[in-house]
C-alpha positions as CSV (number, residue, x, y, z in Angstrom):
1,X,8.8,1.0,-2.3
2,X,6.7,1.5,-5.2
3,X,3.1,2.6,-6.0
4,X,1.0,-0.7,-4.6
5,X,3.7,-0.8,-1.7
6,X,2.9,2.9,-0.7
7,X,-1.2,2.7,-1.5
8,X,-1.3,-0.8,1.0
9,X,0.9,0.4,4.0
10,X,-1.5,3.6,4.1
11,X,-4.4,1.1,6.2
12,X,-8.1,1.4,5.3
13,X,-7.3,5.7,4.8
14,X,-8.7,7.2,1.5
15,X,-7.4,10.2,1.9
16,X,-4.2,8.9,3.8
17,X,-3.6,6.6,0.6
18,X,-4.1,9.0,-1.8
19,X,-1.2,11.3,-0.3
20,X,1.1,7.8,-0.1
21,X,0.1,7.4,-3.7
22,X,1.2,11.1,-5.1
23,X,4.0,11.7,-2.2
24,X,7.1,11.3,-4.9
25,X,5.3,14.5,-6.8
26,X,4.7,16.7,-3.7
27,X,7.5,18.9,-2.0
28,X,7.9,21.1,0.8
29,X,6.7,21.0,4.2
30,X,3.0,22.4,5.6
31,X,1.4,20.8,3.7
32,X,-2.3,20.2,5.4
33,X,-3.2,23.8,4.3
34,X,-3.3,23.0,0.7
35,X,-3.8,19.3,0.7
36,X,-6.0,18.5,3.8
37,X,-5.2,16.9,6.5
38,X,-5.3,13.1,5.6
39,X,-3.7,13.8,2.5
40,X,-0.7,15.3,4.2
41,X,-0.3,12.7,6.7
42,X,-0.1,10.2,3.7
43,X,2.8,12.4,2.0
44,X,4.6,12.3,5.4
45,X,4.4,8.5,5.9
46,X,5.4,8.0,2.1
47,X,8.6,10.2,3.5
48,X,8.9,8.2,6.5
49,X,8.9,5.0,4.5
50,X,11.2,5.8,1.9
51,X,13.5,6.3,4.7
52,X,12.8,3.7,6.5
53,X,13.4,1.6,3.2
54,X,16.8,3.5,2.5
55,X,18.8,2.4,6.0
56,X,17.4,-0.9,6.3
57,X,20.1,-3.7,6.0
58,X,18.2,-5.8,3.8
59,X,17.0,-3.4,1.2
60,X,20.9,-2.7,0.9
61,X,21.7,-6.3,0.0
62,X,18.9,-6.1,-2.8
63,X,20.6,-2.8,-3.9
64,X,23.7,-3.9,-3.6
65,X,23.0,-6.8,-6.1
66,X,22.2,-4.2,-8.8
67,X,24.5,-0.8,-7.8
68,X,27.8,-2.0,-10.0
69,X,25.5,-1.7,-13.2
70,X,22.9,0.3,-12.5
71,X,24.3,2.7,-9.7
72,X,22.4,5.3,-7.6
73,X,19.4,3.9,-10.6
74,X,19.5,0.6,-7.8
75,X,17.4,2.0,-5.5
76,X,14.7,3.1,-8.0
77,X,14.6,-0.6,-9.3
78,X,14.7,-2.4,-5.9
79,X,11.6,-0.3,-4.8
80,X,9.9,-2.2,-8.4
81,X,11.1,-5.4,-7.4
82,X,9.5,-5.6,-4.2
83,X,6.1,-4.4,-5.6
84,X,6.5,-7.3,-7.8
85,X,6.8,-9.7,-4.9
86,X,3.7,-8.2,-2.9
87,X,1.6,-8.5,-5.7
88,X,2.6,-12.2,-6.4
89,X,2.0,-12.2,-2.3
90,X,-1.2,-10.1,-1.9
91,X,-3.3,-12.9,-0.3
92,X,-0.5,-13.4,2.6
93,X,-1.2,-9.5,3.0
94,X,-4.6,-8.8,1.8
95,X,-8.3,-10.8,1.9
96,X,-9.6,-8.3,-1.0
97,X,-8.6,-9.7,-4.3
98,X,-5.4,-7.3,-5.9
99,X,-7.8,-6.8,-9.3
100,X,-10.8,-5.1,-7.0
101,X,-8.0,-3.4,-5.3
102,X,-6.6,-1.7,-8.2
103,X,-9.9,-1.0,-9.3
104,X,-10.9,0.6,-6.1
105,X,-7.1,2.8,-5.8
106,X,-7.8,4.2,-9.4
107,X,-11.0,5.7,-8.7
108,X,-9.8,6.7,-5.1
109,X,-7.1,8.7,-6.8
110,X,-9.3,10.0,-9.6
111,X,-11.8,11.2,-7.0
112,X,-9.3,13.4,-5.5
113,X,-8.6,15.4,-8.6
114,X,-8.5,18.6,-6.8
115,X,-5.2,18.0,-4.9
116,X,-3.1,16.0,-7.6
117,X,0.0,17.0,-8.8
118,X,-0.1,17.7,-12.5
119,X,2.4,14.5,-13.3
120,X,0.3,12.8,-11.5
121,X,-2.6,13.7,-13.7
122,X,-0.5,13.2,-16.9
123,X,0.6,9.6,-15.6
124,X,-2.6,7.9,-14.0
125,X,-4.4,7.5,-17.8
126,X,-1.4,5.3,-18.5
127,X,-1.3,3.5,-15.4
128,X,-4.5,2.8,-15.7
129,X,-4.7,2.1,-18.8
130,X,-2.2,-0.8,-18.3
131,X,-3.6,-1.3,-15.1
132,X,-0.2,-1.6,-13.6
133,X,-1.0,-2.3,-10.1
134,X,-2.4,-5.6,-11.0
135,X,0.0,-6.2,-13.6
136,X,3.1,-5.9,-11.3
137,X,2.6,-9.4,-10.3
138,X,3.6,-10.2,-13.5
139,X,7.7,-10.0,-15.1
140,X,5.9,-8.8,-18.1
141,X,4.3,-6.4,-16.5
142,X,7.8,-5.3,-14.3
143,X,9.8,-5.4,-17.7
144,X,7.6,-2.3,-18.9
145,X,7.5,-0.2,-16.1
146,X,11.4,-0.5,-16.0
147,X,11.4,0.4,-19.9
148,X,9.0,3.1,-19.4
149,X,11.0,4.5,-16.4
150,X,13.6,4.3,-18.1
151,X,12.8,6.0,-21.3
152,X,11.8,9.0,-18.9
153,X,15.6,8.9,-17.1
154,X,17.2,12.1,-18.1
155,X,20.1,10.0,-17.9
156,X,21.4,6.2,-19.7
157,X,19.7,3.9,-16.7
158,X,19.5,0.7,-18.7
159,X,17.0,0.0,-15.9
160,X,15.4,-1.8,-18.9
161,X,17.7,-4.3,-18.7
162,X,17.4,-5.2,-15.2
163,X,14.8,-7.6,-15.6
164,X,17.3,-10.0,-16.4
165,X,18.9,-9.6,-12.7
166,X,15.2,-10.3,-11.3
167,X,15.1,-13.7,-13.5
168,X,18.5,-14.8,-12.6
169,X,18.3,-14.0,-8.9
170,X,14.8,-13.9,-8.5
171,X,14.7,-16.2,-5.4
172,X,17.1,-14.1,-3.6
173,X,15.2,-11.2,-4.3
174,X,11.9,-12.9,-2.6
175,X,13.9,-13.8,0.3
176,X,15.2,-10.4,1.1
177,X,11.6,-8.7,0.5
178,X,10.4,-11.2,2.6
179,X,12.3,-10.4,5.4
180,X,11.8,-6.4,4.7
181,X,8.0,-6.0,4.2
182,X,6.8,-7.4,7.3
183,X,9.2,-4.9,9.2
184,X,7.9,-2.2,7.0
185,X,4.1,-3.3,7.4
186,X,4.9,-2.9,11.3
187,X,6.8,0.4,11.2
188,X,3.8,2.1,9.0
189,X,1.6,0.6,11.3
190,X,3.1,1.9,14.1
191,X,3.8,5.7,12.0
192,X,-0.1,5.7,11.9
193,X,-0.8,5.0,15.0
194,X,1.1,7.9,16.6
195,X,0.6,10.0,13.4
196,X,-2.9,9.8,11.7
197,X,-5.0,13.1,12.3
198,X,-8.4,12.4,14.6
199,X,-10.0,14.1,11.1
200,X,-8.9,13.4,7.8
């Protein structure tokens, strides 16, 4: 899942969100020491549901759609995808309105300066300077954070291009995140339940 994905399945956390947010910039393990502890437990459910998203059956069909052009780059553009499909969804999943949301997740980030990861810092001007978050529920809006990611590709990803496979088979695509997110919701739901620190 993408940015919107990870900030939403963290609950009503700040701090738990934040380390959702910044968990694809953050390695190693231990990391309540230097991050706190609410923080960490967001980096560690980020892990848990990129794994989770990585076995499950129907996130492999999606991938499988793209992986004969786009290869192990599939995964990477699934995870966008689906971030396009919650924001068109986010009154089935959310009663605060996705622009106040945003909002509210930029500043949350910003306000935890101290433990950000320096790409982090370099990227969140731009994101919110496009305000991506909001403007995921729109293919305008996809179509450049697929060209941006993949000017950024050390390698040729022609992820910019994959915006056509979410216009031709754009209902398929719905269908399979449909049937994903709501198991996803559920297994971060449950991940914080056993998982969340009594202090964060």
């Amino acid at each position: 899942m993408n940015f919107l994905a990870h900030l939403y399945l963290s609950g009503d956390h700040p701090p738990v969100m934040v380390g959702n947010f910044i968990g694809d910039f953050v390695k190693g393990r231990e990391l309540a020491a230097v991050l706190g502890p609410g923080v960490a437990a967001g980096v560690e459910l980020h892990r848990a549901i990129d794994e989770f998203t990585d076995r499950h059956p129907v996130v492999k069909e999606s991938k499988n759609r793209l992986r004969p052009k786009y290869r192990h780059y599939a995964g990477v553009i699934t995870d966008i995808f689906y971030d396009h499909y919650l924001a068109v969804r986010w009154d089935e999943y959310h009663s605060e309105a996705l622009e106040s949301y945003a909002s509210r997740a930029y500043q949350l980030v910003i306000d935890h300066d101290a433990v950000l990861p320096e790409r982090v810092k370099q990227m969140l001007p731009f994101m919110m300077r496009g305000n991506w978050l909001l403007n995921y529920a729109r293919l305008e809006g996809i179509e450049r954070a697929l060209s941006g990611m993949s000017r950024r590709t050390s390698f040729e990803s022609r992820m910019d291009e994959s915006i056509d496979e979410l216009r031709t088979y754009y209902d398929n695509f719905d269908r399979e995140f449909q049937l994903f997110f709501p198991e996803l919701k559920d297994f971060s739901e449950q991940w914080l339940a056993r998982n969340l620190p009594e202090r964060i």
